[in-house]
PyMOL Python script that loads the backbone (N, CA, C, O; Angstrom):
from pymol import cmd

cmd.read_pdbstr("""\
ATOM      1  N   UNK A   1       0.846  -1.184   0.000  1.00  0.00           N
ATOM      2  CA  UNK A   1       0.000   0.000   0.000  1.00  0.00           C
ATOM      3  C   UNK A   1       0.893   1.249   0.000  1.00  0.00           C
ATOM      4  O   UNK A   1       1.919   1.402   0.663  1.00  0.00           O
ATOM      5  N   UNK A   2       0.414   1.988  -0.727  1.00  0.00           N
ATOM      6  CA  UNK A   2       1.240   3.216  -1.082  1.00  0.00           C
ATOM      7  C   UNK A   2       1.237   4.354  -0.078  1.00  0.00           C
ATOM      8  O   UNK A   2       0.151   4.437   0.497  1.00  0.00           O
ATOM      9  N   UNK A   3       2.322   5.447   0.383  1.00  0.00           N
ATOM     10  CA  UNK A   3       2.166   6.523   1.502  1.00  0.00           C
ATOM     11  C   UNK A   3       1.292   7.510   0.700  1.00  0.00           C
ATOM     12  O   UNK A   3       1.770   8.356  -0.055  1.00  0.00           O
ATOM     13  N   UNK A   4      -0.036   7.333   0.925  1.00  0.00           N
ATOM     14  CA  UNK A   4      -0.685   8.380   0.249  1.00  0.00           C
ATOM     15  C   UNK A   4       0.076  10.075   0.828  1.00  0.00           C
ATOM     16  O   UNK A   4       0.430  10.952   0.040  1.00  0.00           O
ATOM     17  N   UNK A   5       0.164  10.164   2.201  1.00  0.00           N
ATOM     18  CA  UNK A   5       0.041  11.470   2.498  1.00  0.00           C
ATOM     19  C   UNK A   5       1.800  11.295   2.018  1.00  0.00           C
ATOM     20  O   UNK A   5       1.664  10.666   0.968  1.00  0.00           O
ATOM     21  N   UNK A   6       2.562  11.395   2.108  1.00  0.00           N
ATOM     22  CA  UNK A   6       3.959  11.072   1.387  1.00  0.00           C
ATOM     23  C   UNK A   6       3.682  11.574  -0.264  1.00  0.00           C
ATOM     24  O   UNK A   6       4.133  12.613  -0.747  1.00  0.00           O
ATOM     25  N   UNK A   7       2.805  10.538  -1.005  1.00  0.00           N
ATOM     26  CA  UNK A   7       2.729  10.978  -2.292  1.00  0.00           C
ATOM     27  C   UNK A   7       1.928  12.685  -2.357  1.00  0.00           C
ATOM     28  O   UNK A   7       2.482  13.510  -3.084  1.00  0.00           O
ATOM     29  N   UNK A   8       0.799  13.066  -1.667  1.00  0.00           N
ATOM     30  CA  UNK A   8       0.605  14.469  -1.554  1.00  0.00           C
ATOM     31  C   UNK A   8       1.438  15.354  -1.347  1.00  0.00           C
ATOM     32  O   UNK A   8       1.432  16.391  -2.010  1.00  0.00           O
ATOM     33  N   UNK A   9       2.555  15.050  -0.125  1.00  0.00           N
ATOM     34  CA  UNK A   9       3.723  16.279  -0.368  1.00  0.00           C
ATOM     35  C   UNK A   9       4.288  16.333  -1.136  1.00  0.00           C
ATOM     36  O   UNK A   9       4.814  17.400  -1.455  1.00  0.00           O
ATOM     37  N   UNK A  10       4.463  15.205  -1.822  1.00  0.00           N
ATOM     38  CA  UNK A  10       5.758  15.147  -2.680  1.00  0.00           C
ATOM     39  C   UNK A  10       5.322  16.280  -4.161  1.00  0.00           C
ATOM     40  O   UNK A  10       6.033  17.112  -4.725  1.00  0.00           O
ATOM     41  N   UNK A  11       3.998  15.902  -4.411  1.00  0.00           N
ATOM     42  CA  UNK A  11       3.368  15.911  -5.837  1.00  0.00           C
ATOM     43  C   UNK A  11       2.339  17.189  -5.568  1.00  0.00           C
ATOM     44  O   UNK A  11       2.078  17.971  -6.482  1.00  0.00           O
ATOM     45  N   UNK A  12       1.910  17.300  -4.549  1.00  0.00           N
ATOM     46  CA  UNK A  12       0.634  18.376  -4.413  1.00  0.00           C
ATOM     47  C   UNK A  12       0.962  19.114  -3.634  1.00  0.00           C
ATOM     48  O   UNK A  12      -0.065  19.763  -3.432  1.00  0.00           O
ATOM     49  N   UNK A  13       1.828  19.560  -2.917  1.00  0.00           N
ATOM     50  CA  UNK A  13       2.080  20.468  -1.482  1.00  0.00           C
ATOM     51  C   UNK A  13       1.348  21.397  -1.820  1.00  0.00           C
ATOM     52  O   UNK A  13       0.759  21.717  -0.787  1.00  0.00           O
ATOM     53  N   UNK A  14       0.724  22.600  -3.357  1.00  0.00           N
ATOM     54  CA  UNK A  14       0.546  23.618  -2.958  1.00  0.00           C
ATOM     55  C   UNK A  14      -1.375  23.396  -2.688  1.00  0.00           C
ATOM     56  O   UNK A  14      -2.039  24.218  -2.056  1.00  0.00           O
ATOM     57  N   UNK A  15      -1.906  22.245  -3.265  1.00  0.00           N
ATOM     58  CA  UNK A  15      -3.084  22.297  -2.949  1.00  0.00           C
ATOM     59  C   UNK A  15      -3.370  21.631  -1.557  1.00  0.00           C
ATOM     60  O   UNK A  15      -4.356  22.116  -1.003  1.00  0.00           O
ATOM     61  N   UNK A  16      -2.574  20.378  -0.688  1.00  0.00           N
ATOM     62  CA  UNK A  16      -2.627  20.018   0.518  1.00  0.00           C
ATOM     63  C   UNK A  16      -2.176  22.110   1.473  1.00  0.00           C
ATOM     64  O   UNK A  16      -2.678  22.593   2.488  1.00  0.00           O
ATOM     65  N   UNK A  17      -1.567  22.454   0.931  1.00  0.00           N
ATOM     66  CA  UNK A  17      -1.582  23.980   2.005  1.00  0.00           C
ATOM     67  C   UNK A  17      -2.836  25.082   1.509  1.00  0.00           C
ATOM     68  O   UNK A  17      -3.117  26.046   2.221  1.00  0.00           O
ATOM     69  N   UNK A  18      -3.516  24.828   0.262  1.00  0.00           N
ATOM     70  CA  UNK A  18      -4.285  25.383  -0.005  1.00  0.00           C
ATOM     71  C   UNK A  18      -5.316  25.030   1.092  1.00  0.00           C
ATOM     72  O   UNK A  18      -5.886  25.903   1.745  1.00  0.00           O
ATOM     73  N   UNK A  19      -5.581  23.359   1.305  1.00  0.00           N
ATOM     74  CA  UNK A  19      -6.835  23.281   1.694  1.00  0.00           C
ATOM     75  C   UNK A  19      -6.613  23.117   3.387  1.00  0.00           C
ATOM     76  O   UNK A  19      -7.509  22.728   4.136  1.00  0.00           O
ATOM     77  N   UNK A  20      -4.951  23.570   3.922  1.00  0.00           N
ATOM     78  CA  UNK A  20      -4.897  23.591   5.170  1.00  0.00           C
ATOM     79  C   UNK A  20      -5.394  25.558   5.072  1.00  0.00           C
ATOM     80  O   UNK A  20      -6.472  25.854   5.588  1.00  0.00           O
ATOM     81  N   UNK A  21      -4.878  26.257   4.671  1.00  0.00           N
ATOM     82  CA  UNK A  21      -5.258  27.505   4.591  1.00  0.00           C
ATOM     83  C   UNK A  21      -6.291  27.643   5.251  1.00  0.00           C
ATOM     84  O   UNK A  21      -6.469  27.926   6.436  1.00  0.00           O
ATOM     85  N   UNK A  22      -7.570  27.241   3.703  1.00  0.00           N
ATOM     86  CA  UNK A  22      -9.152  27.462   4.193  1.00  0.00           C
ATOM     87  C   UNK A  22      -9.653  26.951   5.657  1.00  0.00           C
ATOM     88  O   UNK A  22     -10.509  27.379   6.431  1.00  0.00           O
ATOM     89  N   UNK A  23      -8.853  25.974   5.697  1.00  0.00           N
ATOM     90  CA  UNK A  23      -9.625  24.969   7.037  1.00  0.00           C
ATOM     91  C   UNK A  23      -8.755  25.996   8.306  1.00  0.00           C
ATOM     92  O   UNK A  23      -9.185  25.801   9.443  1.00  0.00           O
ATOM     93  N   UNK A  24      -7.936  26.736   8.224  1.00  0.00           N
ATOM     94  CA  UNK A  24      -7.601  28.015   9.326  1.00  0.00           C
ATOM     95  C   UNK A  24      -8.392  28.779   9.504  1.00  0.00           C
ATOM     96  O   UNK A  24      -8.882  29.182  10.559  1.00  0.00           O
ATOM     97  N   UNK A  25      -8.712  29.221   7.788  1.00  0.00           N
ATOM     98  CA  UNK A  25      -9.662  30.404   7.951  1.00  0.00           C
ATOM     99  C   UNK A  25     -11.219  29.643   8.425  1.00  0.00           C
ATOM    100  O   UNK A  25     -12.054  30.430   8.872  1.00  0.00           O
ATOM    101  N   UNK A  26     -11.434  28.849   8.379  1.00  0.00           N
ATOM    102  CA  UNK A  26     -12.782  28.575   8.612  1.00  0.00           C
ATOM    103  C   UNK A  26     -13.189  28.265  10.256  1.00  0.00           C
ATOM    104  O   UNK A  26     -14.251  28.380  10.869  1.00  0.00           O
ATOM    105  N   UNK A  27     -11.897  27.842  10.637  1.00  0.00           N
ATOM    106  CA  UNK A  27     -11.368  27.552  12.113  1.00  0.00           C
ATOM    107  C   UNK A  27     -11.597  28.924  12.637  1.00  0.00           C
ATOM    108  O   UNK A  27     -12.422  29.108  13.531  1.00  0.00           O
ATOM    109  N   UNK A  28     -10.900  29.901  12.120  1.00  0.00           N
ATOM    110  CA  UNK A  28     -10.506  30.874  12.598  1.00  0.00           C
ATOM    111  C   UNK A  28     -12.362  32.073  12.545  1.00  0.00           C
ATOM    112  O   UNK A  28     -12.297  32.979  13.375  1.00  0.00           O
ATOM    113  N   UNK A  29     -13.299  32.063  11.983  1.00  0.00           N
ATOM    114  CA  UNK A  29     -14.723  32.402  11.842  1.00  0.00           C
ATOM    115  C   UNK A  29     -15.413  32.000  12.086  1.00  0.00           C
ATOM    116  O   UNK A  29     -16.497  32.494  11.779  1.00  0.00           O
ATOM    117  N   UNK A  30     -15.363  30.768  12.841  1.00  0.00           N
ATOM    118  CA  UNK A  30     -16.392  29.814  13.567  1.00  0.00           C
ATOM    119  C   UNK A  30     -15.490  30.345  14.859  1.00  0.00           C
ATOM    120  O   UNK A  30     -16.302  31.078  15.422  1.00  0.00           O
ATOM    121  N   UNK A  31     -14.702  30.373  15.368  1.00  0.00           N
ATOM    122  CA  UNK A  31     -14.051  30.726  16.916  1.00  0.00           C
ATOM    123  C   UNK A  31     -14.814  32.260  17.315  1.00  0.00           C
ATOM    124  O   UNK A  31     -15.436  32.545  18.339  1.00  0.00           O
ATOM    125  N   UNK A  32     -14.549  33.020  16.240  1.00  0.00           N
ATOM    126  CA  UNK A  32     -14.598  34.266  16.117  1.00  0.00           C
ATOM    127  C   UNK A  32     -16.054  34.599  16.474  1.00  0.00           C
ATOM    128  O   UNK A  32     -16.415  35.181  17.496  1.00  0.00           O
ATOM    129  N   UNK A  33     -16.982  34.062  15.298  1.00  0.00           N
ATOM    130  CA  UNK A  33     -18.346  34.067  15.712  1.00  0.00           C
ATOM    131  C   UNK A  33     -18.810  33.736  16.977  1.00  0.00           C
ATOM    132  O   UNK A  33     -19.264  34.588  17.741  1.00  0.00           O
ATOM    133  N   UNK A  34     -18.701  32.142  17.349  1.00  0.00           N
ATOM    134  CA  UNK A  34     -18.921  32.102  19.013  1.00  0.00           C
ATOM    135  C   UNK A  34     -18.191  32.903  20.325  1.00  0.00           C
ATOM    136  O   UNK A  34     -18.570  32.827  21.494  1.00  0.00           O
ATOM    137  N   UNK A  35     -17.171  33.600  19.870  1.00  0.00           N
ATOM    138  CA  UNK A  35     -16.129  34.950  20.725  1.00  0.00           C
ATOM    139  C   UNK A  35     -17.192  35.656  21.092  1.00  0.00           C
ATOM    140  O   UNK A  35     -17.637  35.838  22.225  1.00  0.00           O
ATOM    141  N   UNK A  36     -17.713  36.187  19.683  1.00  0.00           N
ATOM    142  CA  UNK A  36     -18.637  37.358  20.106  1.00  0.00           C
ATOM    143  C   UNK A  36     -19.865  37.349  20.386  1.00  0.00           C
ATOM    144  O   UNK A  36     -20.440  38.407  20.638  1.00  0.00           O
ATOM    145  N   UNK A  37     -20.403  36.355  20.395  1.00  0.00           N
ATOM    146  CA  UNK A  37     -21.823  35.959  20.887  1.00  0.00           C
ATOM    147  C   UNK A  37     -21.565  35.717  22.329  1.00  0.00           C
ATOM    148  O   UNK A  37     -22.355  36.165  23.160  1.00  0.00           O
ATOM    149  N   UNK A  38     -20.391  34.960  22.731  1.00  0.00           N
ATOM    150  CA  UNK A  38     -20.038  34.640  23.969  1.00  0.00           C
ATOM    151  C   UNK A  38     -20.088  36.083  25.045  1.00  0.00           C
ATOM    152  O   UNK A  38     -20.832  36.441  25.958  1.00  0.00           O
ATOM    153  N   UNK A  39     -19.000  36.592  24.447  1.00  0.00           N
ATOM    154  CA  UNK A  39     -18.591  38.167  25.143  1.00  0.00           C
ATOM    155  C   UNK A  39     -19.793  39.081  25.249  1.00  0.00           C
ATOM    156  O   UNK A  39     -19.751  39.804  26.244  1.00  0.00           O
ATOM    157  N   UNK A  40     -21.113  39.267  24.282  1.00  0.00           N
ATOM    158  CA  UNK A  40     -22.253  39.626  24.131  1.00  0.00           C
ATOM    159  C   UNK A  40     -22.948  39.422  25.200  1.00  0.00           C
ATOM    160  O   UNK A  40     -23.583  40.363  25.674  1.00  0.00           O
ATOM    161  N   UNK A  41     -22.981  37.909  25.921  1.00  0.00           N
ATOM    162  CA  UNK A  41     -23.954  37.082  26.653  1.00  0.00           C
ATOM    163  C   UNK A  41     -25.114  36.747  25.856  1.00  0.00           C
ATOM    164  O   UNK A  41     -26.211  36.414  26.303  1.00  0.00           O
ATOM    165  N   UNK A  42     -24.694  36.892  24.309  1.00  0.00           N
ATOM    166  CA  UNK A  42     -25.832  35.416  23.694  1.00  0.00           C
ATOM    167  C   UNK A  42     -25.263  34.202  23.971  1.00  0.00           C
ATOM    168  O   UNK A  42     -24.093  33.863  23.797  1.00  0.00           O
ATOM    169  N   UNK A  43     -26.307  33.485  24.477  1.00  0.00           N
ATOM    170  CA  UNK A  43     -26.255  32.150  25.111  1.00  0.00           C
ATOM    171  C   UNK A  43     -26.453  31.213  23.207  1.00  0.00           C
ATOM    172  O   UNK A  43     -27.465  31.460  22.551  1.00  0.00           O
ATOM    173  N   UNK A  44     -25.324  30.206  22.620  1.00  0.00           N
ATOM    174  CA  UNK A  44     -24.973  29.479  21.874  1.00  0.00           C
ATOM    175  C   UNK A  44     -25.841  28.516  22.077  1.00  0.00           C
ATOM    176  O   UNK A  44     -25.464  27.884  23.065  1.00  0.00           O
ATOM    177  N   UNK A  45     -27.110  27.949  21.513  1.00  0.00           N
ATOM    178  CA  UNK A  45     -27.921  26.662  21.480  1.00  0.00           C
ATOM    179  C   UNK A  45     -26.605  25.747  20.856  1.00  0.00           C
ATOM    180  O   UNK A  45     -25.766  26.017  19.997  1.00  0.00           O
ATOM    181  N   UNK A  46     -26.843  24.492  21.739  1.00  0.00           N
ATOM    182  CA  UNK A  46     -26.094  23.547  20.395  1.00  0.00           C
ATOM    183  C   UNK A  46     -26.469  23.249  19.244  1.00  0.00           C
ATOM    184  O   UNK A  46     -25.552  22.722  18.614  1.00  0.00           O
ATOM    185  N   UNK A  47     -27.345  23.339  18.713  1.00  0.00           N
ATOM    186  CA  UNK A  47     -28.403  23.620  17.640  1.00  0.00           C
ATOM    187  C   UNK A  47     -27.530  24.815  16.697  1.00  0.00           C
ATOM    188  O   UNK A  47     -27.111  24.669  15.549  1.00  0.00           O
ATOM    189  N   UNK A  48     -27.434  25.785  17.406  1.00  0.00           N
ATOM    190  CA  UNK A  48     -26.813  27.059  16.482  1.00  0.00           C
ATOM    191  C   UNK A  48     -25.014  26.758  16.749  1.00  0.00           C
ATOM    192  O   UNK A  48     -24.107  27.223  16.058  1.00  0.00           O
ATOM    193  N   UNK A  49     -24.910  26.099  17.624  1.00  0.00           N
ATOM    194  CA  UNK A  49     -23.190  25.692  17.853  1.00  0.00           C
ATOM    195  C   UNK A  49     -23.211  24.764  16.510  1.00  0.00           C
ATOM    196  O   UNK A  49     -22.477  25.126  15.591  1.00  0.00           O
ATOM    197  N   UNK A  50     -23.909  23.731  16.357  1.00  0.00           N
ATOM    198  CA  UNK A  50     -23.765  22.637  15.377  1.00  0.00           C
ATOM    199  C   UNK A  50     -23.525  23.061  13.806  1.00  0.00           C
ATOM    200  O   UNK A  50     -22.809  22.479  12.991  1.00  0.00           O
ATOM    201  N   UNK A  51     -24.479  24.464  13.572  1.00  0.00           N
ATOM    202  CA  UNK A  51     -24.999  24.917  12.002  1.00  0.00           C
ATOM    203  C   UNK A  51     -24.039  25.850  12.345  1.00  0.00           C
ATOM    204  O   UNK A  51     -23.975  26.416  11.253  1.00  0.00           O
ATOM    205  N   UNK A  52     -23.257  26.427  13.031  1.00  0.00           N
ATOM    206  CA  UNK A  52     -22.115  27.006  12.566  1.00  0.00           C
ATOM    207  C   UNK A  52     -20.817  26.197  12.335  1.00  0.00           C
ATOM    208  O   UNK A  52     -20.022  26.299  11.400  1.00  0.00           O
ATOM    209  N   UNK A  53     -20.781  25.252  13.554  1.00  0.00           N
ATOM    210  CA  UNK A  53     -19.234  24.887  13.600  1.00  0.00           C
ATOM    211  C   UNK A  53     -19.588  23.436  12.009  1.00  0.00           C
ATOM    212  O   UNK A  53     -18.572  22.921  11.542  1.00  0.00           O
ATOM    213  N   UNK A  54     -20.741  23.069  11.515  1.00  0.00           N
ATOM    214  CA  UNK A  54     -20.937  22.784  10.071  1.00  0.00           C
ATOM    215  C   UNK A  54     -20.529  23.100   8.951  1.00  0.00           C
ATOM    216  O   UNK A  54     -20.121  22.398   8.025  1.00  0.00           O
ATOM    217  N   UNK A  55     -20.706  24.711   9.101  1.00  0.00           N
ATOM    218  CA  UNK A  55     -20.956  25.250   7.853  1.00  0.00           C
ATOM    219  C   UNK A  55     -19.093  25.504   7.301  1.00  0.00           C
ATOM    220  O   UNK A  55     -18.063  25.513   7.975  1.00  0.00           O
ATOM    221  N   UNK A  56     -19.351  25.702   5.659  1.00  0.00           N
ATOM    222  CA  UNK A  56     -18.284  25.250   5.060  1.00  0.00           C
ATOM    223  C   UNK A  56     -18.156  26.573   4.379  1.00  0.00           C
ATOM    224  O   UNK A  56     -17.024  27.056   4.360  1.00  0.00           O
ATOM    225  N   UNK A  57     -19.012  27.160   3.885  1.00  0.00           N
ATOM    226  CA  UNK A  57     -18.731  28.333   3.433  1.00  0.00           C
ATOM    227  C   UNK A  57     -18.298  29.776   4.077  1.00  0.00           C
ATOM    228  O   UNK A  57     -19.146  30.401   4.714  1.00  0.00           O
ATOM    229  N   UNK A  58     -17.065  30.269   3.921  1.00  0.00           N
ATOM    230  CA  UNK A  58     -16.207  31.408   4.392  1.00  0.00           C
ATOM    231  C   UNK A  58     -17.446  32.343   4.097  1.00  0.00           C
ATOM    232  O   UNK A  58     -18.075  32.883   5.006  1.00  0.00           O
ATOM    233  N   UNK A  59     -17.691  32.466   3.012  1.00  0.00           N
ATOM    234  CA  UNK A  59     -18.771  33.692   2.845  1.00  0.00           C
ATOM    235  C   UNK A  59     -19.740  33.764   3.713  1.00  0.00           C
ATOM    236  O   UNK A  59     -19.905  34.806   4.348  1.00  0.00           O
ATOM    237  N   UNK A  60     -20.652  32.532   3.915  1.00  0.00           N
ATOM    238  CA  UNK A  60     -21.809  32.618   4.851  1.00  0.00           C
ATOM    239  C   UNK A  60     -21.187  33.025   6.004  1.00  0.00           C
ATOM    240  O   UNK A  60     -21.603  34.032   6.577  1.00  0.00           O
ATOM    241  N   UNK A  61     -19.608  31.968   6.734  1.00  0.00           N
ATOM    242  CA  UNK A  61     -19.794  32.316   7.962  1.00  0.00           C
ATOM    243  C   UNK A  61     -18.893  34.216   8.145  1.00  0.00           C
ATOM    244  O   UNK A  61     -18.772  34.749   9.248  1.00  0.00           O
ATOM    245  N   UNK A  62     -18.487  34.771   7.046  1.00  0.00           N
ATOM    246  CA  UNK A  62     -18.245  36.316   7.536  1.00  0.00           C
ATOM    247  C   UNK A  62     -19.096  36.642   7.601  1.00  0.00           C
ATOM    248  O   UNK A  62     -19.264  37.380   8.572  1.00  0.00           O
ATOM    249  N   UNK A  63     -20.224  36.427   6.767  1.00  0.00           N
ATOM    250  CA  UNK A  63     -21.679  36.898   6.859  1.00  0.00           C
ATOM    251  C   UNK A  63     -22.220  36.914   8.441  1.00  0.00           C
ATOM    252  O   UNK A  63     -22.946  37.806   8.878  1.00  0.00           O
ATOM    253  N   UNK A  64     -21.804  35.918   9.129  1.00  0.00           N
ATOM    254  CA  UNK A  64     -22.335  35.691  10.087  1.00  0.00           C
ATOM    255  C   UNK A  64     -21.612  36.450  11.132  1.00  0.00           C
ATOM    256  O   UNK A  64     -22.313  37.030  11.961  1.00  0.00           O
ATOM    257  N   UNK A  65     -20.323  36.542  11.230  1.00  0.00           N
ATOM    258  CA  UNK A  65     -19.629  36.758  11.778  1.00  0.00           C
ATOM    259  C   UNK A  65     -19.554  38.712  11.835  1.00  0.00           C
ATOM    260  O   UNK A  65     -19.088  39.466  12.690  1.00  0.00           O
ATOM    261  N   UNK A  66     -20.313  39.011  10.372  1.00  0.00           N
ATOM    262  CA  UNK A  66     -20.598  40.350  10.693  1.00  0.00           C
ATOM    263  C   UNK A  66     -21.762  40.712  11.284  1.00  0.00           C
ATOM    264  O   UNK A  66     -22.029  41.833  11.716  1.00  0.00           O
ATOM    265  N   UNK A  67     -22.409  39.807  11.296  1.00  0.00           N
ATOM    266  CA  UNK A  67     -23.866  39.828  12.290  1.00  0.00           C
ATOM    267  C   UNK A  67     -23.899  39.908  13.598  1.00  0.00           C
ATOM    268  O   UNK A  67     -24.673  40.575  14.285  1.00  0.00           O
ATOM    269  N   UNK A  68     -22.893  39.090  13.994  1.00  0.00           N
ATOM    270  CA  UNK A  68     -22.860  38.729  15.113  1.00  0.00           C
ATOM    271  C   UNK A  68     -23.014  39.640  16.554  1.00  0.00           C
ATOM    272  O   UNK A  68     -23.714  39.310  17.512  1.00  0.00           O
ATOM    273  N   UNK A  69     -22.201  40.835  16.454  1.00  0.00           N
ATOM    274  CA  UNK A  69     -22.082  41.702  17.430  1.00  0.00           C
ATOM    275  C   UNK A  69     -23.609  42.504  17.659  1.00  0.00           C
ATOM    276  O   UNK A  69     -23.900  43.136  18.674  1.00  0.00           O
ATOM    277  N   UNK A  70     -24.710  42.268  16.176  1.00  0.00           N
ATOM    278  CA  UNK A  70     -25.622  42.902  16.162  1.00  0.00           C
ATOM    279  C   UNK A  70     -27.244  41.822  16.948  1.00  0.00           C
ATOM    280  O   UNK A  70     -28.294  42.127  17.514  1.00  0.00           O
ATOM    281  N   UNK A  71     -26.892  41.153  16.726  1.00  0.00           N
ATOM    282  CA  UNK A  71     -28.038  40.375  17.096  1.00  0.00           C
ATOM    283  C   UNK A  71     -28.595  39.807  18.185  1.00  0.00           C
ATOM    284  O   UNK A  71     -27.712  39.091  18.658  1.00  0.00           O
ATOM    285  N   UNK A  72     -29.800  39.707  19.005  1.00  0.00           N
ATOM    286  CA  UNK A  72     -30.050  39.120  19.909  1.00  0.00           C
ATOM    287  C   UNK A  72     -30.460  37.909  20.390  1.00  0.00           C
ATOM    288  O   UNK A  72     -31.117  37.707  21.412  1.00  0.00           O
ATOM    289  N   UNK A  73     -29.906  36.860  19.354  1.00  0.00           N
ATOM    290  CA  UNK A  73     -29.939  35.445  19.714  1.00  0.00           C
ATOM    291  C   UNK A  73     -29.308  35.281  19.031  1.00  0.00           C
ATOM    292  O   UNK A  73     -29.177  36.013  18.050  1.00  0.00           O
ATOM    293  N   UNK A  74     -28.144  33.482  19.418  1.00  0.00           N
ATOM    294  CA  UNK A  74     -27.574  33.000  18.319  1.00  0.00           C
ATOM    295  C   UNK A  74     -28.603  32.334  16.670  1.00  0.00           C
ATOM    296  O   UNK A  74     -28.027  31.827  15.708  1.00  0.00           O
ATOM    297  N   UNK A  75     -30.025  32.516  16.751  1.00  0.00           N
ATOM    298  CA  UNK A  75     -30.560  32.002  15.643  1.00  0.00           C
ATOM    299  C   UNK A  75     -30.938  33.217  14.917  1.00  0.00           C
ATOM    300  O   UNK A  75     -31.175  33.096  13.715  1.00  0.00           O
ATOM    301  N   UNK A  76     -31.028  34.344  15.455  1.00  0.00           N
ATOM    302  CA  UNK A  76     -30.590  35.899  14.772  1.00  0.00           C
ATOM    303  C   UNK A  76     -29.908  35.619  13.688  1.00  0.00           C
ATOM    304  O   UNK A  76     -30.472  36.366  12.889  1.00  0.00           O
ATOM    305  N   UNK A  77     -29.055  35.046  13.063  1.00  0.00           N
ATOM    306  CA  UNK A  77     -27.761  34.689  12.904  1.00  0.00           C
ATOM    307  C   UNK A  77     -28.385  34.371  10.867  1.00  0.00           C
ATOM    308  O   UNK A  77     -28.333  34.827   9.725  1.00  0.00           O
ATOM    309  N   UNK A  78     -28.937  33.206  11.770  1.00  0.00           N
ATOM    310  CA  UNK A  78     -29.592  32.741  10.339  1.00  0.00           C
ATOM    311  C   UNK A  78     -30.776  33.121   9.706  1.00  0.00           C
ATOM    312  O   UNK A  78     -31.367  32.524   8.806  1.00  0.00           O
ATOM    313  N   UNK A  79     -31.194  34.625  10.498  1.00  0.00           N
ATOM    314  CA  UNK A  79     -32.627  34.801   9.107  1.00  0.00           C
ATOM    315  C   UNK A  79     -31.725  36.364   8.382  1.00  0.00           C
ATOM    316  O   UNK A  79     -32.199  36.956   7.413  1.00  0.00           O
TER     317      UNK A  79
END
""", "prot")
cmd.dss("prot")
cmd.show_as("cartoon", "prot")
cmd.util.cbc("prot")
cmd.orient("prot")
């Protein structure tokens, strides 16, 4: 059986750091979002913990993440 992750550095490094990148940034807007809901004292349903720390799209979650400081529940979030 072949070193798959071996053959990725060798052959793909710039798309294996591409898709470590996104997965920072996505790390990094899901933390961010629950920061400020936290610091707010909106109380995080796991329900709204789940459909954020889910979601895959950077766009939705800046979207969200610019919401965030404004809204008065974490399900604020999503209408």
């Amino acid at each position: 059986m072949q070193d798959f992750d071996y053959l990725g550095e060798k052959y793909f490094p710039h798309w294996l750091e591409a898709g470590r990148a996104l997965g920072q940034a996505r790390a990094t807007l899901v933390a961010g979002i629950v920061t400020v809901l936290e610091m707010r004292g909106v109380k995080v349903s796991d329900d709204a913990g789940k459909r954020i720390d889910q979601c895959e799209s950077l766009d939705q979650l800046g979207a969200w993440l610019r919401k965030a400081p404004k809204v008065k529940s974490a399900d604020d979030l999503f209408v």
